[in-house]
Backbone as JSON, one array per atom type, in Angstrom:
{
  "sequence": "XXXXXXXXXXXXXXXXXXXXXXXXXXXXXXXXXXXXXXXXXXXXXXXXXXXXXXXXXXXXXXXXXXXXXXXXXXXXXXXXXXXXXXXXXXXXXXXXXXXXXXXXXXXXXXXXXXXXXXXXXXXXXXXXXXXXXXXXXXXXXXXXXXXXXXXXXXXXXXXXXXXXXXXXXXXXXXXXXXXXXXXXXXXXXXXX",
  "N": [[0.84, -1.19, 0.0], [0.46, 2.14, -0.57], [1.12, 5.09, 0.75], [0.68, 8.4, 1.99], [2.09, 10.77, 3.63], [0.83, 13.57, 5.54], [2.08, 16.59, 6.53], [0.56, 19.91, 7.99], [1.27, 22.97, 8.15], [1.41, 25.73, 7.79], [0.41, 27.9, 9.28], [-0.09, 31.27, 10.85], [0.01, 31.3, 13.05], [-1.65, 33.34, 14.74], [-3.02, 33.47, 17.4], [-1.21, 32.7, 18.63], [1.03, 34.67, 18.5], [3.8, 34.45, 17.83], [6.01, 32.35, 15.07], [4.83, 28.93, 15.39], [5.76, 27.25, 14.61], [8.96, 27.27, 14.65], [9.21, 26.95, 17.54], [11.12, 26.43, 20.5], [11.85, 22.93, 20.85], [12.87, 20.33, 22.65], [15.07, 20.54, 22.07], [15.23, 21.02, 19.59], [13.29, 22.5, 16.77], [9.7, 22.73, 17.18], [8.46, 21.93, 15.03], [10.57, 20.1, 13.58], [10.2, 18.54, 15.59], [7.53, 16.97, 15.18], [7.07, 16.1, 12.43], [10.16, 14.5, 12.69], [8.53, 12.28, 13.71], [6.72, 11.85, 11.78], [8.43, 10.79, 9.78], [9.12, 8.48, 11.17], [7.32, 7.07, 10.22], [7.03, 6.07, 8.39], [6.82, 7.13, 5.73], [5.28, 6.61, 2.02], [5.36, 8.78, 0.68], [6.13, 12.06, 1.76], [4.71, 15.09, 2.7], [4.88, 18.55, 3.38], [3.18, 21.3, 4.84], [3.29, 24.82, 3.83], [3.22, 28.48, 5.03], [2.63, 30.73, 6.44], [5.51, 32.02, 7.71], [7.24, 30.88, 6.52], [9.39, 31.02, 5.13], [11.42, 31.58, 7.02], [11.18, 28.87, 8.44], [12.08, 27.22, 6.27], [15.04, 28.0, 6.59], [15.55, 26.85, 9.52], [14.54, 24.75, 10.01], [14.68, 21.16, 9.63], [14.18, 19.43, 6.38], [14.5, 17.73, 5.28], [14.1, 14.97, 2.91], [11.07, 15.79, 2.76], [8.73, 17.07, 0.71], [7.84, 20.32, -0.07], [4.78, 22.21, 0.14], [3.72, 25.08, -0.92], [1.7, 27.1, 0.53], [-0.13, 29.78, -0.5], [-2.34, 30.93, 0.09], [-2.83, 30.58, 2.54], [-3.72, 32.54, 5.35], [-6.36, 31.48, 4.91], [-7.37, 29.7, 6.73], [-6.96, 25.91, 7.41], [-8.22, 24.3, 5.53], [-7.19, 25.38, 2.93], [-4.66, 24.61, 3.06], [-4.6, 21.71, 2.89], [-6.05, 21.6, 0.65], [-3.95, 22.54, -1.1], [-2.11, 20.9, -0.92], [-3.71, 18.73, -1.59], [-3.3, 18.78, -4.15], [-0.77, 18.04, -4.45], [-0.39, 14.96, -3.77], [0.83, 11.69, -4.46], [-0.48, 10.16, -7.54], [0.22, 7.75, -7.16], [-1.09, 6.84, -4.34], [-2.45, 5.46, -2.1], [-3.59, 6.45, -0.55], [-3.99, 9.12, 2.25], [-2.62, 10.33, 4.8], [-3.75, 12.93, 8.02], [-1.55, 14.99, 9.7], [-1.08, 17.21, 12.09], [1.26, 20.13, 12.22], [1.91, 20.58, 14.87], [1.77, 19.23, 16.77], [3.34, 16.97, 17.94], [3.05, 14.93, 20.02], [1.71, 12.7, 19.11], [1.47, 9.22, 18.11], [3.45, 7.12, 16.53], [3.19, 4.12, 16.1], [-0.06, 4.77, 16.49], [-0.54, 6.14, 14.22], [0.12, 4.38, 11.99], [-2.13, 2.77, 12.5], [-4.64, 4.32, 12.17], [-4.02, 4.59, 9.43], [-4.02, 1.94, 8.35], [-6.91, 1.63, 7.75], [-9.7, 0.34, 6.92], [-12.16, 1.77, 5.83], [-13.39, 4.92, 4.04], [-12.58, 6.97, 5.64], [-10.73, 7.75, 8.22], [-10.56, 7.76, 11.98], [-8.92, 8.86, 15.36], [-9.74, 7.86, 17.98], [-9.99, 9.4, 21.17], [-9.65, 8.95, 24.53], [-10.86, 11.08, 25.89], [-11.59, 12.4, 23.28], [-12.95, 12.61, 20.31], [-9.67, 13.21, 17.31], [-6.52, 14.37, 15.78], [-4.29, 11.89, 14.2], [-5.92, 11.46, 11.05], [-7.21, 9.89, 8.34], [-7.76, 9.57, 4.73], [-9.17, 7.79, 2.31], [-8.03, 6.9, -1.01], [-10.48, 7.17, -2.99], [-11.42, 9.34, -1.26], [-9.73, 11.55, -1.89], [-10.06, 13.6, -3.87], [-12.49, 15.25, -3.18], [-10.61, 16.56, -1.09], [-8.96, 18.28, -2.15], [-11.06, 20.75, -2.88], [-11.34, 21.83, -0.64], [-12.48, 24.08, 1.75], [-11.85, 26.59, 4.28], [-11.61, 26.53, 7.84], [-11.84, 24.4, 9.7], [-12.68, 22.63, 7.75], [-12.17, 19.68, 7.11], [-13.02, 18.32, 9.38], [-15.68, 18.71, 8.96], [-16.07, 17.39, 6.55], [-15.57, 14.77, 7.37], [-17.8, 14.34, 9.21], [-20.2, 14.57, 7.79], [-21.86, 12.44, 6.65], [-21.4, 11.5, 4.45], [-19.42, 9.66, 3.77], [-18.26, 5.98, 4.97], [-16.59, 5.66, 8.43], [-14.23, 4.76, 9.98], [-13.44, 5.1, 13.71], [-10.29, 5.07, 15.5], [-9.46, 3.4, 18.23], [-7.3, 5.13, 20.95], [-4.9, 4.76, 23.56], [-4.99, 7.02, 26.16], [-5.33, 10.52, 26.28], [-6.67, 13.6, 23.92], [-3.41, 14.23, 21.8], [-1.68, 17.06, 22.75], [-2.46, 19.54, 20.85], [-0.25, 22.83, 19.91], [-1.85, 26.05, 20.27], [-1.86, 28.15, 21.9], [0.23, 29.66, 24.44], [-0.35, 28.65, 26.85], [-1.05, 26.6, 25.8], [1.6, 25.62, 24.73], [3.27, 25.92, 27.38], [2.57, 24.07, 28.6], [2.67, 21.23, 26.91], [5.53, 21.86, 27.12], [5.7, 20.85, 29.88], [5.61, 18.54, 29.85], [3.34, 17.3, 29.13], [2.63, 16.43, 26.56], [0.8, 14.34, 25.61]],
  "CA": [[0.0, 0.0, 0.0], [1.02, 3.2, -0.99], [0.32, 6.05, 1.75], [0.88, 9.7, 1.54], [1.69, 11.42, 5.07], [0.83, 15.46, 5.4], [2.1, 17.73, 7.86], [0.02, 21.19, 8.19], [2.56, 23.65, 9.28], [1.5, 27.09, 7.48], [-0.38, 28.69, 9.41], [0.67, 31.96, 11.03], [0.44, 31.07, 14.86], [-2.0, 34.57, 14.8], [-3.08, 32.98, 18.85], [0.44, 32.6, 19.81], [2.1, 35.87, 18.46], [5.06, 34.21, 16.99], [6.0, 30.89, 14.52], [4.89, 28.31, 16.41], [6.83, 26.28, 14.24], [10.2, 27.58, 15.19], [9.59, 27.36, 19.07], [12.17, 25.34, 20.99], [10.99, 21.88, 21.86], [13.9, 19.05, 22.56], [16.45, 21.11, 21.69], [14.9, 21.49, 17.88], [11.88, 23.27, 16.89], [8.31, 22.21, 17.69], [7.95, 21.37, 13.47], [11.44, 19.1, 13.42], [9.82, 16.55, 16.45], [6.58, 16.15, 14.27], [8.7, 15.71, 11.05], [10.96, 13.29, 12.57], [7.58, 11.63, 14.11], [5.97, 11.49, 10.52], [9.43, 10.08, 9.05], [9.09, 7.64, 11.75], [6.17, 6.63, 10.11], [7.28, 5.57, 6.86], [5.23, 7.33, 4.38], [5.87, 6.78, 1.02], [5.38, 9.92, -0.16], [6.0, 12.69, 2.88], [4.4, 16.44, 2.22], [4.21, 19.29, 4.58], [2.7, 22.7, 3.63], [4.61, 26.15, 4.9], [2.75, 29.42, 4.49], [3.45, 31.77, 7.3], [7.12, 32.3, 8.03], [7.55, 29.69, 5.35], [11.15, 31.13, 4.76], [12.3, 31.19, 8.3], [10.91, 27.53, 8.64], [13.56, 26.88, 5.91], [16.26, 28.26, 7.0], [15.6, 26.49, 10.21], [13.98, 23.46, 10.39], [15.06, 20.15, 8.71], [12.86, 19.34, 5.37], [15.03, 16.5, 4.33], [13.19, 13.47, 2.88], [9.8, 16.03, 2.65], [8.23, 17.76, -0.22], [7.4, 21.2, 0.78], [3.86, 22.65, -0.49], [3.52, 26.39, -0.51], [-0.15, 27.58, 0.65], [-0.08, 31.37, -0.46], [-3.56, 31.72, 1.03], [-2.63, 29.82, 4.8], [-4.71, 32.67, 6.07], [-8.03, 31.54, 5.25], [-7.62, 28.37, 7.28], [-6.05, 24.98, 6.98], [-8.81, 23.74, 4.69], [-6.72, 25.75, 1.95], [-3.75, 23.89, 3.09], [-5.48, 20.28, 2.59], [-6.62, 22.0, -1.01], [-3.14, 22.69, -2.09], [-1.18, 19.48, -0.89], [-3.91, 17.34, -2.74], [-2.94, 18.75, -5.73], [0.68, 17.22, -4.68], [-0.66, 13.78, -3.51], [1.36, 10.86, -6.08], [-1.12, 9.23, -7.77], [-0.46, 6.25, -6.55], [-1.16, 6.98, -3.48], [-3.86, 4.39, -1.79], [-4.99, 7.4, 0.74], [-3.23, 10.36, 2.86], [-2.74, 10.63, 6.65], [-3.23, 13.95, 7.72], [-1.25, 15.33, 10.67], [-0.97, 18.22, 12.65], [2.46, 20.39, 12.63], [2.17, 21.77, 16.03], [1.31, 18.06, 17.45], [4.25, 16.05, 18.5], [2.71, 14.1, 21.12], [1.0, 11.85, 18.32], [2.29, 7.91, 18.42], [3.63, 6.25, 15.04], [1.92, 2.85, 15.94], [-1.33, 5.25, 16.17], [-0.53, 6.59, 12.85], [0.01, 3.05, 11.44], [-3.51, 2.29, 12.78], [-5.6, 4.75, 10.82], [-3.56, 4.43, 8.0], [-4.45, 0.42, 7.86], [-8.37, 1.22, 7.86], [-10.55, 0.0, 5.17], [-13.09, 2.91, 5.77], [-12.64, 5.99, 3.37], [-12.38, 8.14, 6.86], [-10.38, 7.3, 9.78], [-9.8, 9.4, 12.72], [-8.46, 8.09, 16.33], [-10.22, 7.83, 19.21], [-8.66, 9.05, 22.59], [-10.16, 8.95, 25.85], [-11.1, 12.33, 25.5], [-12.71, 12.65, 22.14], [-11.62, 12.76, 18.77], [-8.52, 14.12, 17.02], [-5.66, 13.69, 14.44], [-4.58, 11.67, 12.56], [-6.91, 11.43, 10.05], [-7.22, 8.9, 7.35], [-8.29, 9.6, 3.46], [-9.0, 7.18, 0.99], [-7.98, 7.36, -2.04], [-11.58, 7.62, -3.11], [-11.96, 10.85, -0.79], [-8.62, 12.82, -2.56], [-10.73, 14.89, -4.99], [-12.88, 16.05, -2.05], [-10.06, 17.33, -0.31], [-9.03, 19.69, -3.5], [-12.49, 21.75, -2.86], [-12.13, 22.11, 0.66], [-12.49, 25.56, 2.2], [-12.21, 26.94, 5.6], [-10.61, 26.12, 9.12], [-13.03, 23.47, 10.11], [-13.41, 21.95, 6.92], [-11.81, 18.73, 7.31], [-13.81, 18.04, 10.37], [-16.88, 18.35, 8.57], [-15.74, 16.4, 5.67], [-15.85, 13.96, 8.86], [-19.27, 14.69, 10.1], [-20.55, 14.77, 6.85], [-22.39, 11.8, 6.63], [-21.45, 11.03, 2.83], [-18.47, 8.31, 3.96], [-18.43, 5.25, 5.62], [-15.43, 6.5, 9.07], [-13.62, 4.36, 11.45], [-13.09, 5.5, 15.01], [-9.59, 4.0, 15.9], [-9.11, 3.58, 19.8], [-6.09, 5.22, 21.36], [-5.28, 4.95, 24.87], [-5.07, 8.86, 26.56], [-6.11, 12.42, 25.58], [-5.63, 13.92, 22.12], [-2.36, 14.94, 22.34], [-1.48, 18.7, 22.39], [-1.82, 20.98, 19.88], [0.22, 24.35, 20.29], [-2.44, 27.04, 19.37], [-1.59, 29.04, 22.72], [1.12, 30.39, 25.37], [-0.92, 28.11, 27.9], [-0.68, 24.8, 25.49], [3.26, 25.46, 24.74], [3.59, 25.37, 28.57], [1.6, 22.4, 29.05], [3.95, 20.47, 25.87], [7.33, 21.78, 27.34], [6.38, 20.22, 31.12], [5.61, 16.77, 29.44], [1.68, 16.56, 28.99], [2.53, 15.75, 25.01], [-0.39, 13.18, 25.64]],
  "C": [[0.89, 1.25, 0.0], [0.51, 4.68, -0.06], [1.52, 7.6, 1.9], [1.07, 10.39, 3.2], [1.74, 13.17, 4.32], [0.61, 15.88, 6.52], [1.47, 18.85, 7.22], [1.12, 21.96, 8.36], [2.68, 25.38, 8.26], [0.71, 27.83, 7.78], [0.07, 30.06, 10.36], [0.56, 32.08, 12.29], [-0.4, 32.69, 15.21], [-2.43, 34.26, 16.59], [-2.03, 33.15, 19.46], [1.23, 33.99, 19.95], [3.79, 35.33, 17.74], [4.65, 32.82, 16.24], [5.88, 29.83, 15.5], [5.75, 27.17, 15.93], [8.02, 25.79, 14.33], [10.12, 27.54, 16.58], [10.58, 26.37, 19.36], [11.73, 23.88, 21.61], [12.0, 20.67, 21.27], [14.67, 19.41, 22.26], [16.13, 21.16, 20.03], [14.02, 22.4, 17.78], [10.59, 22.31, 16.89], [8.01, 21.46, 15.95], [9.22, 20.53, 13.18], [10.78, 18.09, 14.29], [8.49, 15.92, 15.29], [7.46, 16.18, 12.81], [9.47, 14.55, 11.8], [9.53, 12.0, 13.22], [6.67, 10.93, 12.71], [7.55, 10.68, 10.01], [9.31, 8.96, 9.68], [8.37, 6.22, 11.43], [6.54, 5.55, 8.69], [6.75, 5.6, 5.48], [5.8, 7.0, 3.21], [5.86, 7.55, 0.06], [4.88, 11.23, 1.73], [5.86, 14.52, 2.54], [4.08, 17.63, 3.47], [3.95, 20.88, 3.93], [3.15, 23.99, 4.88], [3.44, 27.42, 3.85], [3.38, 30.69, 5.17], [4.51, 31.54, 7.86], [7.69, 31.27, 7.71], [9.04, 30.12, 5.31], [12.26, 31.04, 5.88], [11.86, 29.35, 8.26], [12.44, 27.0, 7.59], [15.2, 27.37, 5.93], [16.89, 27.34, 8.28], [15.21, 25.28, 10.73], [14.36, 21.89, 9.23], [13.98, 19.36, 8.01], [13.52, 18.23, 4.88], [14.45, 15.38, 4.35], [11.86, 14.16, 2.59], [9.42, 16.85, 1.44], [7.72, 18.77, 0.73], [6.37, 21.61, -0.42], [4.0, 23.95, -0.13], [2.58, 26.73, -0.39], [0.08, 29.29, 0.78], [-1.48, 31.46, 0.43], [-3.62, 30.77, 2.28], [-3.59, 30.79, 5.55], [-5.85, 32.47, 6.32], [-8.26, 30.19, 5.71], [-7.01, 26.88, 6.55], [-6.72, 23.84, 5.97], [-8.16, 24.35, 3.3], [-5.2, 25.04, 2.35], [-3.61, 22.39, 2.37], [-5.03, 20.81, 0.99], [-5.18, 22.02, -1.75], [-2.15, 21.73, -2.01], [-2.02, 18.94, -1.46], [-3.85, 17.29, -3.58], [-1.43, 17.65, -5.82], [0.69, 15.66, -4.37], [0.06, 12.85, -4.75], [0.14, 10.45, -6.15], [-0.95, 8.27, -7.87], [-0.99, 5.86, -5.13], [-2.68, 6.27, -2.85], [-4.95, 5.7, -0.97], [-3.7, 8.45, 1.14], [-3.57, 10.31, 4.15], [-2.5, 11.89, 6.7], [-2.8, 14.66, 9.35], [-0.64, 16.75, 11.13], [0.53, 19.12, 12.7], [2.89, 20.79, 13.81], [1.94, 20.59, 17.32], [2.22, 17.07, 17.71], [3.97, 14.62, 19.49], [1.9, 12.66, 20.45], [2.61, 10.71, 18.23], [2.24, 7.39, 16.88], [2.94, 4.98, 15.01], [0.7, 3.46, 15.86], [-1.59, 5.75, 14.65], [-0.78, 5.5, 12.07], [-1.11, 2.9, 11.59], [-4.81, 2.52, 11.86], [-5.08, 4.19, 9.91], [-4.28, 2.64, 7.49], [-5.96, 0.67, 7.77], [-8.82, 1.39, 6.86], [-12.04, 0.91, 4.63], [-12.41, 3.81, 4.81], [-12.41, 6.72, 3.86], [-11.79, 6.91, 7.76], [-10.14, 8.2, 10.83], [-9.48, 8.61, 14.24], [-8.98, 8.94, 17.66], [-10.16, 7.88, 20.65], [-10.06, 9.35, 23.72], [-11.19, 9.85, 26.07], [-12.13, 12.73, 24.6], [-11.7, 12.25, 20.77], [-10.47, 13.56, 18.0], [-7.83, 12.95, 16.07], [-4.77, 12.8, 15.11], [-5.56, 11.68, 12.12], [-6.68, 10.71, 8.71], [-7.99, 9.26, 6.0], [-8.25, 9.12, 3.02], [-8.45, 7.45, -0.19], [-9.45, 8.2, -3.02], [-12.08, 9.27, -2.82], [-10.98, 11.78, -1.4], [-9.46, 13.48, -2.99], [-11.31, 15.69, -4.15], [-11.8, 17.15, -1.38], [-9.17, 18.5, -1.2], [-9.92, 20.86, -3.85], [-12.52, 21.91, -1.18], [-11.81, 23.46, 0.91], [-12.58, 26.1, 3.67], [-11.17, 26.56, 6.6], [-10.86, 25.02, 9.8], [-13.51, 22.24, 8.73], [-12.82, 20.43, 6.61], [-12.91, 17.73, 8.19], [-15.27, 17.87, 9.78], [-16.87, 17.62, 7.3], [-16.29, 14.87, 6.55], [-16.93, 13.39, 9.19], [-19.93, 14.71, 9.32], [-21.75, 13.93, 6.81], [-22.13, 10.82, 4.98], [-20.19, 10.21, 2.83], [-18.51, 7.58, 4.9], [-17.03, 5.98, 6.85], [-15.92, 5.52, 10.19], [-13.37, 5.37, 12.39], [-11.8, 4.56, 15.11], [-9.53, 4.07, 17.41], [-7.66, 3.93, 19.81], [-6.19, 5.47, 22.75], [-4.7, 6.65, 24.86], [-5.77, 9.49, 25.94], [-5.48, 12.39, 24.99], [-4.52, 14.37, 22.91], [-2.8, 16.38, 21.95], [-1.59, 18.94, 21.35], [-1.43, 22.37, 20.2], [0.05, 25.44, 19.63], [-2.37, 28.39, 20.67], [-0.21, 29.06, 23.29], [0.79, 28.82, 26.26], [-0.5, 26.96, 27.12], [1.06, 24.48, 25.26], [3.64, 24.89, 26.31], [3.24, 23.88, 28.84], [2.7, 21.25, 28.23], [5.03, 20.5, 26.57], [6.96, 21.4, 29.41], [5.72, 19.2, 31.26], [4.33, 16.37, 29.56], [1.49, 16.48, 27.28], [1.3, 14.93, 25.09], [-1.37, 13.72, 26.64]]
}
């Protein structure tokens, strides 16, 4: 099987006040641990999309092994992110995992998990509620070339117009770092 991973990672941290991509986390930046977490993974085709402070990100963060997408319009939400990596999807690609850049705390056997599901949606199931990864068929690609918004993944989701595994994962979603308050929380080890 042929599987497509996609990091997010252009959006302009307008919550945080700076790149949240560049913050310090492990002695790298917060967008090298997920990157070496998706390499971990073994995609066979690895894409991450850079919009805001897209040029510091390369100066600074290690892209080796990833295709970089450019999302000129990152401000109108990460449903224009989606839209312009599925133009870059290979076509051979069975489906696309789609993961968070600001999310480190996500487990490569959990990744593996969606990715194996025979639904055209997957999404993983924590303690908590739901959260990424996220699983696309091949079937669903074209969809995700029309999506629009900040939310629009999620309702892709909720939709009702695809069959969608739940995978179980033990804990809470991990972090995402869309504040001050969730950076803290990440850098004194509640990744999970």
């Amino acid at each position: 099987m042929f599987v497509t991973g996609l990091v997010l990672a252009a959006g302009a941290s307008v919550r945080l006040g700076e790149a949240k991509q560049l913050l310090p986390y492990r002695g790298r930046t917060l967008l090298d641990a997920t990157l070496d977490l998706a390499r971990s993974c073994a995609f066979d085709q690895l894409l991450v999309t850079l919009g805001g402070a897209a040029d510091l990100v390369r100066e600074r963060v290690d892209l080796t092994g990833v295709r970089v997408v450019e999302n000129a319009e990152f401000s109108t939400g990460c449903g224009s992110s989606v839209r312009a990596a599925a133009q870059a999807v290979d076509p051979r690609a069975d489906g696309l995992v789609l993961l968070l850049g600001d999310q480190p705390g996500v487990r490569a056997a959990d990744v593996r998990r969606v990715a194996a599901a025979t639904t055209p949606l997957a999404v993983c199931r924590y303690a908590d509620g739901l959260g990424h990864p996220f699983w696309f068929a091949r079937d669903v690609l074209p969809e995700l070339r029309v999506l629009h918004g900040d939310k629009a993944v999620w309702k892709l989701l909720h939709s009702g117009r695809h069959p969608v595994t739940e995978i179980p994962v033990d804990g809470p979603v991990p972090i995402d770092v869309d504040t001050r308050a969730d950076y803290r929380r990440l850098l004194s080890g509640e990744a999970r």
